[in-house]
C-alpha positions in Angstrom: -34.3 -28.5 -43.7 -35.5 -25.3 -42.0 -33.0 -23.7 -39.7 -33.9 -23.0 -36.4 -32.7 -19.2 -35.5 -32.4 -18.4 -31.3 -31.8 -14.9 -30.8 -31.2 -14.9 -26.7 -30.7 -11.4 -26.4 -34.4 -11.0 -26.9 -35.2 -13.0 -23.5 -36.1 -10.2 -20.5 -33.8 -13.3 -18.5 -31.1 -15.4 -18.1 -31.2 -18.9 -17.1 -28.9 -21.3 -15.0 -29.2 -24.8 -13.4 -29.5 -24.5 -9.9 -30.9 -26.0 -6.5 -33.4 -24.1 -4.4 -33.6 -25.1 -0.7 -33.7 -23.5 2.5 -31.1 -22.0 5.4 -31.9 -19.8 8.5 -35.6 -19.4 7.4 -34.3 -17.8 4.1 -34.6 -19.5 0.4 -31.1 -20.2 -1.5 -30.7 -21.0 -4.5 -27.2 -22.5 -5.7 -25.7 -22.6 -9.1 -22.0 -22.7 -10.3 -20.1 -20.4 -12.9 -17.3 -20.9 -15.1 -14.8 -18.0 -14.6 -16.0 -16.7 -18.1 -19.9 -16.6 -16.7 -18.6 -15.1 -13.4 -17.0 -12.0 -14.9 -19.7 -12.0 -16.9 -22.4 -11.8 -14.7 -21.1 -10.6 -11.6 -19.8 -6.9 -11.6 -16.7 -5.9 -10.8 -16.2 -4.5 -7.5 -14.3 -1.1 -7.2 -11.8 -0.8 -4.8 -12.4 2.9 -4.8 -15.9 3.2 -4.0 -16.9 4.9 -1.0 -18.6 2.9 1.5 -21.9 4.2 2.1 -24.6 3.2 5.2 -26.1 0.3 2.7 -22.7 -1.4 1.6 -22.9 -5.1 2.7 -18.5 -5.3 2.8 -15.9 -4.3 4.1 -13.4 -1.9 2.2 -11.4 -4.1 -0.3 -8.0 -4.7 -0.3 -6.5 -4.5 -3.5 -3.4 -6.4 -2.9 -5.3 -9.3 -1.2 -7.8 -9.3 -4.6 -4.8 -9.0 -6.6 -2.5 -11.9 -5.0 -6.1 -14.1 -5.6 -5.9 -13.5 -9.1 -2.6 -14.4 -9.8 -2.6 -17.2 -7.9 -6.0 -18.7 -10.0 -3.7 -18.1 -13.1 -0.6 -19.5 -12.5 -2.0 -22.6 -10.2 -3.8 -25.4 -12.0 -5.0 -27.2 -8.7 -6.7 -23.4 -7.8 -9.2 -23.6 -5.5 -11.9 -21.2 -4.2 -14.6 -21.7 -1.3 -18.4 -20.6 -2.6 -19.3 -17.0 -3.4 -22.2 -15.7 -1.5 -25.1 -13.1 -3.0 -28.1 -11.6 -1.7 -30.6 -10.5 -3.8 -34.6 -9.6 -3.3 -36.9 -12.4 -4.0 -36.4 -11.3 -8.3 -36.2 -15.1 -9.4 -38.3 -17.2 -11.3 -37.4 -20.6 -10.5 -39.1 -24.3 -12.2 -38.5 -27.4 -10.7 -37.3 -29.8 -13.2 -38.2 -33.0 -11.0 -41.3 -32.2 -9.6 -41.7 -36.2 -8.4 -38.1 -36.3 -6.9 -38.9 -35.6 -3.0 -36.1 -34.9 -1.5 -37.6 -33.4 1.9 -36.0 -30.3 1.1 -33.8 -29.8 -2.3 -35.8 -29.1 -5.1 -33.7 -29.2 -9.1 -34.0 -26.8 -11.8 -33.6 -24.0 -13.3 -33.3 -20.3 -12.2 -34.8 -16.9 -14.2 -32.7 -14.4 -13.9 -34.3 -11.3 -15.2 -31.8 -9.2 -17.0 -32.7 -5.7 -15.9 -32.9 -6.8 -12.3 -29.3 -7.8 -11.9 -28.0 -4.9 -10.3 -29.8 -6.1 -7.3 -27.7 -8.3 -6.7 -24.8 -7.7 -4.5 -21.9 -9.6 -2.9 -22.6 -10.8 1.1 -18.9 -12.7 1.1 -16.1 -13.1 -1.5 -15.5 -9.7 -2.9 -11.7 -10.1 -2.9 -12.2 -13.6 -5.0 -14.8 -11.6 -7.2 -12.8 -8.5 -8.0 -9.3 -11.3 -8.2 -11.1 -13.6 -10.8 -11.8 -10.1 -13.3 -8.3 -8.9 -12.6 -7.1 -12.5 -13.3 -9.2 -13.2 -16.6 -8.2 -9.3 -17.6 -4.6 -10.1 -16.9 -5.0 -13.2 -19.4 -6.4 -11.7 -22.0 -3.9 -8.8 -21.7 -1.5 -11.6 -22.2 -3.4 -13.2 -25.0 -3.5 -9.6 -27.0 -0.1 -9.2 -26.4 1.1 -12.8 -27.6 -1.1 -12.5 -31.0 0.9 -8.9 -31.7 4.0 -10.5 -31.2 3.3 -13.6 -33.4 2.5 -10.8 -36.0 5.6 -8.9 -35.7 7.0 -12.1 -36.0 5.6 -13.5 -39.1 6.4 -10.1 -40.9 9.9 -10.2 -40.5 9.8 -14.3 -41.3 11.5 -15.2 -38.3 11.0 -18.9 -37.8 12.5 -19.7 -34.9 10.6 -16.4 -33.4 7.1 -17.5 -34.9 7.5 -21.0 -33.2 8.2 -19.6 -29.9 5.1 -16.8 -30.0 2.8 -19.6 -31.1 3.8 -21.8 -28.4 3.4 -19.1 -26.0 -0.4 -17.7 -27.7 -1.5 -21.9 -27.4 -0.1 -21.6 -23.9 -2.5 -18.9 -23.1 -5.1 -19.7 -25.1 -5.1 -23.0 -23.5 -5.3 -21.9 -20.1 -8.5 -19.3 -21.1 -10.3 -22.2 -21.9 -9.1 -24.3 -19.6 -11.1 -21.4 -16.6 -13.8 -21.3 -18.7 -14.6 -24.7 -18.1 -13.7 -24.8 -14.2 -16.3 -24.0 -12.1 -17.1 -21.5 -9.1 -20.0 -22.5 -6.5 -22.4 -19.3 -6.0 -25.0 -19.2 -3.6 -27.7 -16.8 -3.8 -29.7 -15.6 -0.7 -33.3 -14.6 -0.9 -32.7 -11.0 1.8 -34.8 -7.8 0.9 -32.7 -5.4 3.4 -29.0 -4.5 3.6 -29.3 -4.9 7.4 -29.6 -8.7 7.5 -27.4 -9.1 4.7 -24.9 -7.5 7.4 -26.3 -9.8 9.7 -25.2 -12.5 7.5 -21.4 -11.1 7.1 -21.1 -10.6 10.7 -22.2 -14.5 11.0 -19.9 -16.1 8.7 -16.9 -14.5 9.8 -17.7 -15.1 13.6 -18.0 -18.6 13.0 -15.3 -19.4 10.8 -12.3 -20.4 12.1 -9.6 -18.8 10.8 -6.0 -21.1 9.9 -3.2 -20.6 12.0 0.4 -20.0 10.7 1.2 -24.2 12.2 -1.4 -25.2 10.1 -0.2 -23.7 6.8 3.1 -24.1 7.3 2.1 -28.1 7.7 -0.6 -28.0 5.1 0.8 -26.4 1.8 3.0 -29.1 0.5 3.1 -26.9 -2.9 6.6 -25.2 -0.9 9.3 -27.1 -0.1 9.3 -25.9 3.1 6.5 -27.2 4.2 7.7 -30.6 2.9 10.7 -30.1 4.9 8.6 -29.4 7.7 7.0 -32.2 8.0 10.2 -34.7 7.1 11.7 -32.8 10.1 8.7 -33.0 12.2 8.7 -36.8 11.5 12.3 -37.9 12.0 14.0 -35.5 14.1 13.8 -36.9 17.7 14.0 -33.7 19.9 11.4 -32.6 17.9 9.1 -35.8 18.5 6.3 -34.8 20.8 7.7 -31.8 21.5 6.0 -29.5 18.5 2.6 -27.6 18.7 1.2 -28.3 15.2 -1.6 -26.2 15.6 -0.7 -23.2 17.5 1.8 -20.1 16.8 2.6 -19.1 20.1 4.4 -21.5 22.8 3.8 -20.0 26.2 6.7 -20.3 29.2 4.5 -23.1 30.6 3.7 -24.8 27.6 5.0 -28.3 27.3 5.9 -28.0 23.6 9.5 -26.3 22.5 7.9 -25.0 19.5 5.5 -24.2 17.2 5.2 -25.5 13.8 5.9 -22.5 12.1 8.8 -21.8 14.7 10.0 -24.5 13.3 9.3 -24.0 9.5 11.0 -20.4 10.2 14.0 -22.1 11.4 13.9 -24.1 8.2 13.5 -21.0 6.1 16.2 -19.6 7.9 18.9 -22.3 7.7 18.5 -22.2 4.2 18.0 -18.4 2.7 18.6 -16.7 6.5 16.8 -13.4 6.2 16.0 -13.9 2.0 13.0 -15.5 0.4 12.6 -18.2 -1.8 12.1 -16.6 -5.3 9.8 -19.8 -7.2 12.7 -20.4 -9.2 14.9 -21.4 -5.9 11.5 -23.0 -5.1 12.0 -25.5 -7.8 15.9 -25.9 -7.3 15.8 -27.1 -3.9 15.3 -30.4 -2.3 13.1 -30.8 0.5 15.5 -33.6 1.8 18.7 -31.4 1.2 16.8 -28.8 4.0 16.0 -31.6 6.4 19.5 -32.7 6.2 20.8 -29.6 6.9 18.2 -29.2 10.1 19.3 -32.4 11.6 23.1 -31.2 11.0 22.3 -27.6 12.7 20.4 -29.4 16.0 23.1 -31.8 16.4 25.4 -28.8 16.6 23.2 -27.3 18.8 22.6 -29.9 21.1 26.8 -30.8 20.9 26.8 -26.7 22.3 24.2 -26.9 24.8 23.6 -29.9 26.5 20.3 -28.5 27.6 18.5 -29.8 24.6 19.9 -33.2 25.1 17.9 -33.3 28.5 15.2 -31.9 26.5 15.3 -34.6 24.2 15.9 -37.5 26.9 13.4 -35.8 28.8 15.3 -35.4 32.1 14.2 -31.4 31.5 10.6 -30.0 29.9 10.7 -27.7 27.9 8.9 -25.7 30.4 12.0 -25.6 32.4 14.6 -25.0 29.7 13.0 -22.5 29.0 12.9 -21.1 32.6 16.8 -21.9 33.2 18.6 -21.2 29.4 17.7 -18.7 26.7 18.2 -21.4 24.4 14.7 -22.6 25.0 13.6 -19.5 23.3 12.1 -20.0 20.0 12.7 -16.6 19.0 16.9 -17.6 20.5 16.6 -20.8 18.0 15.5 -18.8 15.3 18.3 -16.0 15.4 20.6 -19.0 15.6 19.3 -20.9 12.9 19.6 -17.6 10.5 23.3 -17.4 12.0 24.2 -20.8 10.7 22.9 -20.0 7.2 25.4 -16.7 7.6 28.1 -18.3 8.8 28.4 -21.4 6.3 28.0 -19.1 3.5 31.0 -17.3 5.2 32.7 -20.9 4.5 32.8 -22.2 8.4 32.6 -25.6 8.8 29.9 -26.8 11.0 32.7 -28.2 13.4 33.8 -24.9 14.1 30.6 -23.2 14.5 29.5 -25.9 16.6 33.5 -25.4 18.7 32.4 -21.4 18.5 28.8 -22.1 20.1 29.7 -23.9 22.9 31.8 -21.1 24.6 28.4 -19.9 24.7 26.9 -22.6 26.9 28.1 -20.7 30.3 26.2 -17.6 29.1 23.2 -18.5 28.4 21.4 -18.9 31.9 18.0 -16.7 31.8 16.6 -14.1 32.5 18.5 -11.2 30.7 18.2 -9.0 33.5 18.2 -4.9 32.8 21.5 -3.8 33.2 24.2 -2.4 30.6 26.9 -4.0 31.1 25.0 -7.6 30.4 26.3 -8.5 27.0 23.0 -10.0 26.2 21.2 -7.0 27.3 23.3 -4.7 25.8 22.5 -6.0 22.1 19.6 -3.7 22.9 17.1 -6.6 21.4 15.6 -7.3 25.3 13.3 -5.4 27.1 13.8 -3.7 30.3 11.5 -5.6 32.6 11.9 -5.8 36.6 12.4 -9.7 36.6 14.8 -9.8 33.7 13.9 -11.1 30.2 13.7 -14.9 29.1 13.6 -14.1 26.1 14.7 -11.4 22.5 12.3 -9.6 21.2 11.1 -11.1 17.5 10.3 -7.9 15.5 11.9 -8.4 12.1 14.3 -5.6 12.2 15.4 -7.0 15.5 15.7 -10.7 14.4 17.9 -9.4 11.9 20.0 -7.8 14.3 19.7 -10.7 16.9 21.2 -13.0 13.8 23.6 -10.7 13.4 24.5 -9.9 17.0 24.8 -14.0 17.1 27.6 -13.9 14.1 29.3 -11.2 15.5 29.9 -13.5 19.2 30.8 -16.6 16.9 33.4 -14.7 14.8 35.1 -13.4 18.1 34.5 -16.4 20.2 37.9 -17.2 21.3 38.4 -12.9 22.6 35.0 -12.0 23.5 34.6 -10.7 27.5 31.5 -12.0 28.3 29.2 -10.4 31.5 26.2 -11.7 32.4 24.1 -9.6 35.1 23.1 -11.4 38.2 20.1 -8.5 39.3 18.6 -5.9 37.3 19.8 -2.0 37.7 16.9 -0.4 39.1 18.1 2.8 37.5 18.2 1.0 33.9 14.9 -0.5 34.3 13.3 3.1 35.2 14.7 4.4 32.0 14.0 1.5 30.0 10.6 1.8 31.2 
């Protein structure tokens, strides 16, 4: 039987499925890659190239690109929105279906010639482009690395040390070909100048709609705070209603108390105060354990300030809490959410906290008004304003301090000399100004 021989590198081209329709008056062609084929073909963009009058991007970010990469390694459900080209019109394209009228799409297969590839150029996705090299450099680093070990280990004839390298080389070897079957959608678009290409940019990212901090913190079930979140956000009843799920900011007339992510911060808070969760605490902790200890902090809170009560059995808005206690201050809630997480690892029950906090409840009218003697105001974590202050400021140096500040009262609850200011010292405010 002859042998047939197919020496590729011969071919001026390359040749991928693809679709070829059009958008905007422009022809597109689309095609997918694995992760292999996209490092392959598509260069790797340099961080520390100099942008010159043609460039199509924005300067890259190498932390962003990096962060992308590492996540496409370590998460198996990875996912990534199409990567967009421009290129002049350098294709040679043959419909496989000629008969198949679609109105529009046409099927087949795309010549790429191979010393034209260099005119192509990313329009959208450089982070993801320059993350998937750095993530498929990383893993083969790793791979390398792996097979060296296994070597060392087989010369000394160490078992027990040969087992584990294998295990960890199938690990990786596994995962290599595991990318280099996943796909990444690429769309090509047929643009001769670097001026509409710009166009283009300036299009996509007008139009898209970026996701809000509510939304993520709702969305990403992958953290247990965000399961929390949304246990909390079903089941707690002065939160019922009264959460923006899509927004990050909660005005003085808004008729929510919070945000999502307000809330999800008070989570976070409650249960590493001002630490993060490392992945290994990730997997130790219990989504219901957190929404426990949530419903356990607002009943303490609501025991110490009726407010919320009236909140909740809607005799008062939010709106109006707001207006009349500085306990309807997210930023307030917050500080002593991260408080709670201090104190309890400072061994106080939650009766006493809750005992501690309500010798509060006579000081918490708002504003803060600008005067030095205020015990609020003299924290230093309000501003100086005319009307007074309704609520801290949420810098995270000064929700450190405001957690802090919060301890500090609850420690010396039972000898602290309270003195709230009933009109702001026009000479403060000048200064503070």
């Amino acid at each position: 039987m002859a042998t047939t021989l197919k020496a590729t590198g011969y071919d001026p081209n390359e040749y991928f499925f693809a679709t070829r329709y059009q958008q905007g008056g422009r022809t597109v062609y689309s095609l997918d890659f694995s992760v292999r084929e996209l490092v392959t073909f598509l260069p790797k963009p340099d961080p520390d190239k100099p942008l010159d009058v043609n460039a199509t991007q924005r300067r890259i970010t190498p932390i962003h690109a990096r962060d992308f990469g590492t996540y496409v390694l370590t998460d198996k459900e990875w996912v990534s929105p199409a990567l967009l080209l421009r290129a002049p019109d350098i294709f040679g394209f043959e419909d496989a279906l000629p008969d198949l009228d679609t109105g529009s799409t046409k099927f087949g297969q795309l010549a790429v010639p191979k010393d034209a590839r260099s005119e192509i150029s990313l329009v959208d996705g450089q982070h993801r482009t320059l993350g998937f090299h750095l993530a498929w450099e990383m893993l083969n680093e790793d791979i390398a690395k792996a097979r060296a070990s296994l070597a060392q280990a087989k010369q000394i004839e160490d078992a027990g040390l040969v087992q584990h390298h294998q295990k960890e080389l199938n690990r990786l070897l596994a995962r290599r070909e595991q990318l280099s079957a996943e796909r990444v959608s690429v769309q090509i678009v047929v643009v001769d100048t670097p001026d509409v290409a710009r166009r283009i940019f300036v299009d996509i990212n007008d139009n898209a709609k970026g996701i809000t901090g509510a939304v993520k913190s709702r969305f990403d079930d992958r953290k247990v705070i965000s399961r929390a979140l949304n246990r909390v956000l079903a089941t707690n009843d002065l939160l019922d209603g009264r959460v923006d799920l899509e927004q990050d900011r909660v005005s003085g007339s808004s008729k929510y108390l919070l945000g999502a992510k307000h809330v999800a911060d008070m989570l976070r808070a409650i249960t590493v105060g001002h630490g993060r969760i490392s992945k290994r605490l990730e997997a130790e902790l219990s989504d219901q354990k957190i929404a426990a200890n949530f419903d356990d902090f607002i009943a303490a809170l609501m025991e110490a300030f009726p407010a919320l009560g009236e909140v909740e059995s809607e005799d008062l808005s939010p709106a109006e809490l707001r207006s009349q206690s500085l306990i309807g201050s997210n930023v307030m809630l917050r500080g002593f959410a991260a408080a709670w997480f201090e104190l309890k690892e400072a061994e106080w029950t939650e009766e006493d906290i809750t005992k501690a906090w309500a010798t509060f409840e006579p000081q918490m009218s708002a504003p803060v008004y600008t005067d030095p003697r205020d015990t609020w105001y003299a924290s230093g974590l309000f501003p100086a304003t005319i009307d007074g202050a309704y609520s801290p400021t949420s810098r995270v140096q000064d929700f450190k301090a405001l957690s802090g500040f919060i301890g500090d009262l609850t420690e010396e609850s039972e000898t602290v000399e309270w003195f709230r200011a009933t009109k702001t010292d026009s000479k403060a405010a000048a200064q503070g100004a």
